[in-house]
C-alpha positions in Angstrom: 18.8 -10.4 -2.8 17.4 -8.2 -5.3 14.9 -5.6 -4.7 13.1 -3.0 -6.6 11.1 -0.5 -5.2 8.0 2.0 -6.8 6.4 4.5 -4.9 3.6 7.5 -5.5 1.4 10.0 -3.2 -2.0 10.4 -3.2 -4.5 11.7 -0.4 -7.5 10.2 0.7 -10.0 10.3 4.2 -10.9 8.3 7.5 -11.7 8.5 10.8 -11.0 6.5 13.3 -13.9 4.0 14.8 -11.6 2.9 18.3 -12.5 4.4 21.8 -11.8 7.6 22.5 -9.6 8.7 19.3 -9.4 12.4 20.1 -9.5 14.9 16.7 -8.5 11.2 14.7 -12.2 10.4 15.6 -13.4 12.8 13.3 -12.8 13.0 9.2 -9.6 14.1 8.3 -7.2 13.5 5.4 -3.8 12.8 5.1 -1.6 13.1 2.4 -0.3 9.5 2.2 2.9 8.3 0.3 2.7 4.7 -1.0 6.0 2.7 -1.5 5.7 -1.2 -3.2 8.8 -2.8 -2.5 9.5 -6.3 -4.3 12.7 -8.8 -3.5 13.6 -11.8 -4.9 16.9 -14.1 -5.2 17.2 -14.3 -8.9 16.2 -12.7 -12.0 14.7 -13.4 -14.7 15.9 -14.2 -18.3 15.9 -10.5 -19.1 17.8 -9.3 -15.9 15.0 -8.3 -14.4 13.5 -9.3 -10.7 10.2 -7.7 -12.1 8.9 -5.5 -14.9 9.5 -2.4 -13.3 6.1 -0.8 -15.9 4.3 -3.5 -14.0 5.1 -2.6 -10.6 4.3 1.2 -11.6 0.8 -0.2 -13.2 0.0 -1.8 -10.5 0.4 0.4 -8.1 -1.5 3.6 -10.2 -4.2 1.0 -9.9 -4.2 0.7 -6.1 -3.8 4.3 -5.9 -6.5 5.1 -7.9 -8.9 3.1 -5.9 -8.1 4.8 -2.5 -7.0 8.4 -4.3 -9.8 10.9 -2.4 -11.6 8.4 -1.1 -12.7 8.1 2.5 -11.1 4.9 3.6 -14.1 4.0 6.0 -16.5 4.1 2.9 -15.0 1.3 1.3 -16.1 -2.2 1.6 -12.9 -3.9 2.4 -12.5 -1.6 5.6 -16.6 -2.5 6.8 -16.4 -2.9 10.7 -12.5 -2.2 10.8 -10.9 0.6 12.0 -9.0 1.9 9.6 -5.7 1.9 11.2 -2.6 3.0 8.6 -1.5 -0.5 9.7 -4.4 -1.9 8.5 -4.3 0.1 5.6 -1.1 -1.1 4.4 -2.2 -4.6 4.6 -5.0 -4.0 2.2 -3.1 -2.1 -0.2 -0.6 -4.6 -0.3 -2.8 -7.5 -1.2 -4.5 -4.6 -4.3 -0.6 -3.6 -5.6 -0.1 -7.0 -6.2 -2.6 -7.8 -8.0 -1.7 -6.8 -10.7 1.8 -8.4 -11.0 3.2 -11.6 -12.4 6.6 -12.5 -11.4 7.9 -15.7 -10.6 11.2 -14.5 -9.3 9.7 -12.3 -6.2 9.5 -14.2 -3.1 8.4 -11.0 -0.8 6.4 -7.8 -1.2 6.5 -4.7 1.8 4.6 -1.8 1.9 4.8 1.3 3.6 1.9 3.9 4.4 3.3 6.8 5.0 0.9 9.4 7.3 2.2 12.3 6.2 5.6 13.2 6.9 5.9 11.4 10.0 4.5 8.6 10.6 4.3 4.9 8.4 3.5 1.6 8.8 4.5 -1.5 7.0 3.2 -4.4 5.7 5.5 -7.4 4.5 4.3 -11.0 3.1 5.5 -13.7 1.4 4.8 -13.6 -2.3 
């Protein structure tokens, strides 16, 4: 199995909508780390899994939509909690977008929440 992974940090704001969410119930930000990681069985007839420009494309691109945004503001989290679970979903389905490559059969994500906490998101590709 091959694998290739990007990754970049940006920061950006929420608050959490569930019951009783203590000081995460008010607006805060977090300095998140983003990391796109593509795998695949075989490459392709360059020796590559993916364009690795792509992948770094890509995920500017997803980035740059949630970069100092506040994560409850935007229409894809309307009546969701913005959970860094959650989160990771959504930003996986944006960072792959932008990539065409037959070869990958699976894409992960991980939010990181700072410096200690993540939360992954894997799908089939």
């Amino acid at each position: 199995m091959y694998e290739v992974s990007v990754s970049r940090t940006f920061v950006a704001q929420h608050y959490l909508t569930v019951p009783n969410p203590g000081p995460e119930g008010d607006l805060h930000s977090h300095r998140y780390g983003a990391e796109l990681r593509l795998r695949g069985e075989s490459l392709n007839r360059h020796g590559y899994l993916v364009d690795i420009d792509a992948v770094r494309d890509s995920l500017d691109d997803a980035v740059d939509r949630y970069r100092d945004e506040t994560l409850n503001d935007l229409p894809e989290f309307e009546g969701l909690n913005p959970s860094v679970e959650r989160f990771a979903c959504l930003f996986c389905d944006r960072a792959l977008d932008g990539i065409d490559a037959p070869e990958v059969g699976e894409a992960r994500v991980r939010i990181h929440e700072d410096d200690d906490a993540w939360a992954a998101f894997e799908r089939s590709v």
